[in-house]
N, C-alpha and C positions, 0 to 999 in steps of 0.2 A: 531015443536018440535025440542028443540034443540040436534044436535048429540055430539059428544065425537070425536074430531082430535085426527086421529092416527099419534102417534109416527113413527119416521123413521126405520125402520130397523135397526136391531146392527149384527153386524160380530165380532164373541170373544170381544163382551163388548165394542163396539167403534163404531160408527155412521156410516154410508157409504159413509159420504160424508169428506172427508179428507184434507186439506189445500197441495198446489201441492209443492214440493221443489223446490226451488230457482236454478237454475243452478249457482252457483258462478262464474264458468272461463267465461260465456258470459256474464254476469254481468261488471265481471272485465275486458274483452275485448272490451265490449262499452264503459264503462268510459274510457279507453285508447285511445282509436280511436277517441272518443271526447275530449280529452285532444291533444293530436297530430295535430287533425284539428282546433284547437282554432288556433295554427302557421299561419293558412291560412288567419285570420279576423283579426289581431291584426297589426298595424302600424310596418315599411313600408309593409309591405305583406300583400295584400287584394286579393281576389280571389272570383269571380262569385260563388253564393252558387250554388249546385249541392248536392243532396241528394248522390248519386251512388257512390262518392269518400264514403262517411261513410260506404257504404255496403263492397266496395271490398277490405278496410283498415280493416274493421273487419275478411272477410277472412283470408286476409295476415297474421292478429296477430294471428289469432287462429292456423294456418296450418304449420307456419313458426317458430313464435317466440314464443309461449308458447310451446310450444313439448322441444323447449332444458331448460326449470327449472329441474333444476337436486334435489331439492331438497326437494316436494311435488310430490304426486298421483295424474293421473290422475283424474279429477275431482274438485281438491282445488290447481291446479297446477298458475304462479304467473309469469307474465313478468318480468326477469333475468338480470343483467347486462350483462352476456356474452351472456345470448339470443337474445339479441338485433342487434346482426351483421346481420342476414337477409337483415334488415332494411336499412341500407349503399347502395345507389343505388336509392330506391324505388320514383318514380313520386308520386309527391302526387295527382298530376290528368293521371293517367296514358293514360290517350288519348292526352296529350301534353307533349310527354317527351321531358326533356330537350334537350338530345342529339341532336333531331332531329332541333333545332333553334338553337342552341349553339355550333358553333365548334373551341373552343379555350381551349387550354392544360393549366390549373390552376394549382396554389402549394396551399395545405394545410399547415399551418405549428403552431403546436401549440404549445405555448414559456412557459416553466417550470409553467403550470397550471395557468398562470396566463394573457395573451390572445391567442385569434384566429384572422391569418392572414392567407387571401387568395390573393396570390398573382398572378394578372392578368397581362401577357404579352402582348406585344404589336398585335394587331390585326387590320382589316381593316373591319369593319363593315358590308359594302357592298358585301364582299366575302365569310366573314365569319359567320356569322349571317343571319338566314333566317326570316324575320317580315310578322307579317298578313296584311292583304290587308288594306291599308290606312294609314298604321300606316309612321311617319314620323323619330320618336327620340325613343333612348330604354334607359333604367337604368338596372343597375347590383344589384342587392337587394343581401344581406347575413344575417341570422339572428342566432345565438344560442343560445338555452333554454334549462334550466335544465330542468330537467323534474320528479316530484315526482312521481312515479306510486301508491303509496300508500293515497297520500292525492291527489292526482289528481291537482297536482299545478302544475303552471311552472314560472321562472325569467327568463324576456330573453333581452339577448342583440342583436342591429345590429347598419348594417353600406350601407352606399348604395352608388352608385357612382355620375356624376354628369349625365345627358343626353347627349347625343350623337347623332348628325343626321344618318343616313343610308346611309353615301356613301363610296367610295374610300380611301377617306382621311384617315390615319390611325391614332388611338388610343394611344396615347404613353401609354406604361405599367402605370401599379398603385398598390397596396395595399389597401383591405379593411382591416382594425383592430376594433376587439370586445371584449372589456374585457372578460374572462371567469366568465361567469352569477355565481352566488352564489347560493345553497353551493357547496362548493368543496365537490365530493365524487359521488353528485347526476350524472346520465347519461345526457349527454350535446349530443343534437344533431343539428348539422349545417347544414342549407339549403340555399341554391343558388339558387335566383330568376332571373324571365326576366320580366321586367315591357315596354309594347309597348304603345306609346302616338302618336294620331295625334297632333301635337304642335296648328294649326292652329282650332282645332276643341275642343281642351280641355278646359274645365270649369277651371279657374283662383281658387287653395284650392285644389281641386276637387282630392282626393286619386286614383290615377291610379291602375290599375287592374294589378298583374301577371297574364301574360297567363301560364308560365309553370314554378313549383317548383319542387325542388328535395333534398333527404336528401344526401349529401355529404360526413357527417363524422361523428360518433359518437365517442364523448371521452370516453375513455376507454375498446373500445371495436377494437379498431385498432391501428394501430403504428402510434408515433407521426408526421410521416412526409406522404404527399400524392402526388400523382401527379394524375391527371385526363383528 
């Protein structure tokens, strides 16, 4: 005999079972943090995938950079251009920061919106530069991308240097120059790579890995001159 399915229960006129609200700021803080690590895959800057960078990049925006939107409620709050200074500093693998490979005092210098130079003083590799084991030759990687947080895009430009053995010898100074990505307006953030190659052991093509990146400078969110 057939029976009769009962209806679900109603609470004041409405089903019990209720579709969950979206959190919007985590929403918007993963697309961001997935927009920011796209920097890590796109030419010259390649970087070993690692899931853990996307976790502790989502922290950092939620804790740091969405708390200073001055101009939404918590809850529908919106990564800022002036919230964005946090960010100035931050590794983007922070178990290889730069600092700790990199000890050479850089100038930022960005020319009437219209490029980004970093200009690198003379150093001596071997002293100053610490390399992972085997590595032979390193490259200076620079890149910077606007960044739309709204459409989740980015235009980016770089520049990279030439390789370099790991000795003594010293490095005469140089200049990387990148045009300022378009459009003017959107936030531009500039990162400074260390790309390490065994020369004798690398695939001829073959995209060399950053071991460690780092965000340098954001325009518009700092004064136009730097020193690091």
């Amino acid at each position: 005999m057939l029976q009769k399915q009962k209806r679900p229960r109603r609470r004041n006129g409405k089903g019990i079972s209720q579709k969950r609200k979206m959190n919007r700021e985590l929403i918007h803080i993963a697309r961001a943090s997935k927009l920011i690590l796209t920097l890590c895959n796109c030419g010259p800057v390649y970087m070993q995938p690692k899931r853990s960078r996307f976790r502790v990049l989502q922290r950092f925006l939620y804790h740091e950079v969405l708390k200073n939107d001055p101009f939404h409620k918590p809850g529908k709050r919106h990564i800022s251009m002036s919230g964005l200074h946090p960010l100035i500093g931050y590794d983007l693998d922070p178990d290889y920061a730069l600092s700790a490979y990199f000890n050479v005092i850089y100038t930022i210098n960005v020319q009437a919106s219209t490029k980004i130079v970093i200009d690198i003083p003379t150093f001596v590799p071997a002293a100053q530069l610490v390399s992972p084991h085997s590595a032979t030759h390193c490259r200076i990687i620079t890149v910077a991308a606007a960044l739309d947080f709204h459409r989740y895009s980015a235009l980016i430009q770089s520049a990279q240097s030439s390789l370099f053995p790991f000795s003594r010898d010293p490095v005469a100074g140089f200049s990387l120059t990148m045009p300022m990505p378009p459009p003017i307006g959107e936030p531009v953030i500039v990162l400074l790579g260390l790309s390490f190659i065994n020369e004798d052991l690398a695939e001829p093509g073959a995209p060399a890995y950053c071991q460690t990146v780092k965000i340098i400078h954001i325009e518009n969110a700092t004064p136009k001159i730097q020193i690091a």
